[in-house]
NULUMBA-136551 format. One record per residue: x, y, z of N, C-alpha, C, O in turn; residue in one letter. Coordinates in steps of 0.05 Angstrom, whole numbers. Example, Ala and Ser with C-alpha at 12.3 -4.5 7.8 and 13.67 -1.06 7.14 Angstrom:
2
nc1 nc2 nc3 cac1 cac2 cac3 cc1 cc2 cc3 oc1 oc2 oc3 residuo
264 -114 156 246 -90 156 264 -66 156 285 -66 169 A
257 -45 142 273 -21 143 258 1 157 268 23 161 S
//
This chain:
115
nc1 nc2 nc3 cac1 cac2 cac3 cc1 cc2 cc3 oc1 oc2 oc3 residuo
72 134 400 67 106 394 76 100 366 68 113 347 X
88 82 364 93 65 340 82 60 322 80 35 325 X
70 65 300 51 47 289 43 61 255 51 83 248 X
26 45 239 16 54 226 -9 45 211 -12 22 202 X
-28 66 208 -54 60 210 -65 56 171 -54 69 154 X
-76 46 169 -84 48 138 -106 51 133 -119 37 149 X
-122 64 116 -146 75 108 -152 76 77 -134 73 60 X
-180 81 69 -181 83 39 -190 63 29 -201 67 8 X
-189 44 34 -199 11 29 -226 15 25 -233 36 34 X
-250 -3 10 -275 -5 0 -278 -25 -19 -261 -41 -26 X
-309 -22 -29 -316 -34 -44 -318 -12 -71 -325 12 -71 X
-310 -29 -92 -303 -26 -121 -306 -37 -147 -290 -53 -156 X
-330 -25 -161 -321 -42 -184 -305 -39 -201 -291 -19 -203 X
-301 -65 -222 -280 -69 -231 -273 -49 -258 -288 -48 -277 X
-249 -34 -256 -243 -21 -276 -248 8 -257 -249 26 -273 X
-250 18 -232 -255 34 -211 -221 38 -209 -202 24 -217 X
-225 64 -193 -207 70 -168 -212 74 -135 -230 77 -119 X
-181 70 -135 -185 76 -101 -155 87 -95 -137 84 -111 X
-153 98 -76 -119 111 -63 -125 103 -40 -146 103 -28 X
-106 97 -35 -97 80 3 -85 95 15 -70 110 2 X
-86 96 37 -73 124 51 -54 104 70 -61 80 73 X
-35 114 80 -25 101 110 -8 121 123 11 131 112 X
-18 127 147 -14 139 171 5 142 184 -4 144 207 X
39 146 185 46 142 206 60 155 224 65 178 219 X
73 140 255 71 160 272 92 143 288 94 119 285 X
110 159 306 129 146 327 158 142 319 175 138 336 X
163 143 294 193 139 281 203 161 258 193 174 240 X
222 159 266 231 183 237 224 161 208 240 145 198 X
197 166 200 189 164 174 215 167 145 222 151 127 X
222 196 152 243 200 121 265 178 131 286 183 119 X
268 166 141 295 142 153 289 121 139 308 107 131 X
259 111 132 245 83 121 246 86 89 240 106 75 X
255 63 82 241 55 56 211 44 61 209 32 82 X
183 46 44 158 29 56 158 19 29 169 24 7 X
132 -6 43 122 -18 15 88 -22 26 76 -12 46 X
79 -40 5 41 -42 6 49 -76 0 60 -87 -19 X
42 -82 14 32 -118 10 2 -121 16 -14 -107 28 X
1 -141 4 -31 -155 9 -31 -179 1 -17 -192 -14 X
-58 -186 20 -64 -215 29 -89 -218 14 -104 -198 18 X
-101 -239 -6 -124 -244 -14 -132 -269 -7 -120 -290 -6 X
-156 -264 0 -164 -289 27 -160 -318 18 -161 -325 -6 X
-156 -331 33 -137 -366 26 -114 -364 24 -99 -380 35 X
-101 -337 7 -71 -337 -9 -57 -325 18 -64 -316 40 X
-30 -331 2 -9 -316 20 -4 -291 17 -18 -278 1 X
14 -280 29 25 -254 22 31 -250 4 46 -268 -4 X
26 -224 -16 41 -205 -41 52 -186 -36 39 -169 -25 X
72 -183 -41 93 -155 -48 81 -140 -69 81 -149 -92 X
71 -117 -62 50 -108 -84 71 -81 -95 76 -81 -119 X
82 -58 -78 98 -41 -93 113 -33 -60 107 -38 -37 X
142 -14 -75 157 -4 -47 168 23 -54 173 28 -77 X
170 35 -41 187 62 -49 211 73 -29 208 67 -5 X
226 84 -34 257 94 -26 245 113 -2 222 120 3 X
270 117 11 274 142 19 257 167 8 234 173 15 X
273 178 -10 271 201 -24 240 201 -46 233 223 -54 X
225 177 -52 208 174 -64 214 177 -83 199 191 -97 X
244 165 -97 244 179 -127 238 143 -139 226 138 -160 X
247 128 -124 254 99 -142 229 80 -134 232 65 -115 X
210 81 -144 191 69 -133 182 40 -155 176 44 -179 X
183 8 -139 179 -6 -151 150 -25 -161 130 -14 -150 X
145 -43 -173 122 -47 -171 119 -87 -182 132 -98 -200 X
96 -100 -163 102 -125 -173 88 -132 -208 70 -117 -217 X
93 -144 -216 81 -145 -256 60 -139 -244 51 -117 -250 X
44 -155 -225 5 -152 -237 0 -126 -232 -20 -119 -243 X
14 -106 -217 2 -80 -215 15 -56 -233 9 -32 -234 X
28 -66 -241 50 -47 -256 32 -30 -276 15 -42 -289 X
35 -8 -278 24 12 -306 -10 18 -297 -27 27 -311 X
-11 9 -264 -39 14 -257 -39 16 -226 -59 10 -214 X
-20 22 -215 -12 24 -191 2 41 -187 21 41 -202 X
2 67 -165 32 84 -164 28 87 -140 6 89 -129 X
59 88 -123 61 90 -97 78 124 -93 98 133 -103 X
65 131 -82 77 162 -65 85 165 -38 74 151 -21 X
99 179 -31 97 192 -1 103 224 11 115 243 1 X
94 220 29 98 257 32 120 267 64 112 279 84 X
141 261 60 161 258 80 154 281 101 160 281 125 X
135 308 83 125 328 112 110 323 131 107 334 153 X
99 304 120 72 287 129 59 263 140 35 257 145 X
94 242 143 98 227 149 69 204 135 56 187 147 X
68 210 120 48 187 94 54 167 64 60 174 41 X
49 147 74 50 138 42 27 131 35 9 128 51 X
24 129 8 -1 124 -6 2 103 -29 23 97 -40 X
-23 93 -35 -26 86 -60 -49 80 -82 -71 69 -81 X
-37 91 -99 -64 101 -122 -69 81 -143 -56 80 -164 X
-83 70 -138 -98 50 -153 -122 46 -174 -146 45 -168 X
-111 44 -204 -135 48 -223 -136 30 -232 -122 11 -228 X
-156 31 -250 -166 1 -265 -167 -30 -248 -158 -52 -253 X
-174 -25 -237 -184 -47 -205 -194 -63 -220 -211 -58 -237 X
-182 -87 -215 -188 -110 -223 -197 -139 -201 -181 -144 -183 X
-222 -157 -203 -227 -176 -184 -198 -183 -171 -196 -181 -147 X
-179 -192 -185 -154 -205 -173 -144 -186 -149 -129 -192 -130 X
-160 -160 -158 -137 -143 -137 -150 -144 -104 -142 -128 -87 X
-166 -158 -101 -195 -157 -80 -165 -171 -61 -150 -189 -70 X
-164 -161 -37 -146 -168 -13 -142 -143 8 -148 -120 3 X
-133 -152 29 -127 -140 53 -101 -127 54 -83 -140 65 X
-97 -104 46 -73 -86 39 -57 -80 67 -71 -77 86 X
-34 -78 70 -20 -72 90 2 -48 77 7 -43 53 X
11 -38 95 24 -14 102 53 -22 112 54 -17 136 X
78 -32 104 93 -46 117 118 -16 109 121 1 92 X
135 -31 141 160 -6 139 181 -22 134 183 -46 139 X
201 -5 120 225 -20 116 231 -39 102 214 -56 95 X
258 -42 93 276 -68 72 273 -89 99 273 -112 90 X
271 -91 124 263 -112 139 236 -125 139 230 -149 141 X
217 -101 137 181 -111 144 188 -115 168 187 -139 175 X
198 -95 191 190 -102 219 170 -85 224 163 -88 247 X
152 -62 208 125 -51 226 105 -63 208 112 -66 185 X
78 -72 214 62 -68 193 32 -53 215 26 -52 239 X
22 -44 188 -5 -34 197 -29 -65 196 -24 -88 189 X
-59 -50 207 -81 -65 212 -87 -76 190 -98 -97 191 X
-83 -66 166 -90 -69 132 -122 -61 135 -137 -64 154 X
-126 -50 107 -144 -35 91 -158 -64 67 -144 -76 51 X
-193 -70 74 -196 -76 57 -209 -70 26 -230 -58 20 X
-192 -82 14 -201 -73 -19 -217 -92 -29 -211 -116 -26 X
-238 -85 -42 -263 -114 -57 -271 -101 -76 -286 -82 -73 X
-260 -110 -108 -267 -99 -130 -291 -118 -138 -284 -141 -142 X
-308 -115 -140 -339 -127 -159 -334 -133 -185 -319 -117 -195 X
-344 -158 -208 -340 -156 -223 -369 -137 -238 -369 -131 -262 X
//
């Protein structure tokens, strides 16, 4: 089956960590570029960070930059992401998306930093 699952999500206060895990399964994984978007409730979608193939070129949007890092483990068909210094703004519904298209996404993971 197709798909990918995301986990790691909680409650946090602010200036906390958390790592997001996502799961996946059904496609040759090392073939995808992925990224992490999220939704904070009312708002629209954010492009939050993406990474390559190879996991070497990994990008990131300003608000998360220098406090966000995205990984993946191509043996393991996983990406992740490691998140420090959590901030209220960052409180949203994280998704797991595949590809320079965004044709898979996961259930999303929620994140709620406390002030």
């Amino acid at each position: 089956q197709v798909q990918l699952v995301e986990s790691g999500g909680g409650l946090v206060p602010s200036g906390g960590s958390l790592r997001l895990s996502c799961a996946t399964s059904g496609f040759t994984f090392s073939n995808y570029w992925m990224h992490w978007v999220r939704q904070a409730p009312g708002k629209g979608l954010e492009w939050v960070s993406d990474i390559n193939i190879e996991g070497s070129d990994p990008s990131y949007a300003d608000a998360v930059k220098g406090r966000f890092t995205i990984s993946r483990d191509n043996a393991d068909n996983m990406v992740y992401l490691q998140m420090n210094n959590l901030k209220t703004g960052d409180s949203a519904l994280y998704y797991c998306v595949r590809s320079l298209k965004f044709d898979l996404w996961g259930q999303g993971t929620q994140v709620t930093v406390s002030s």
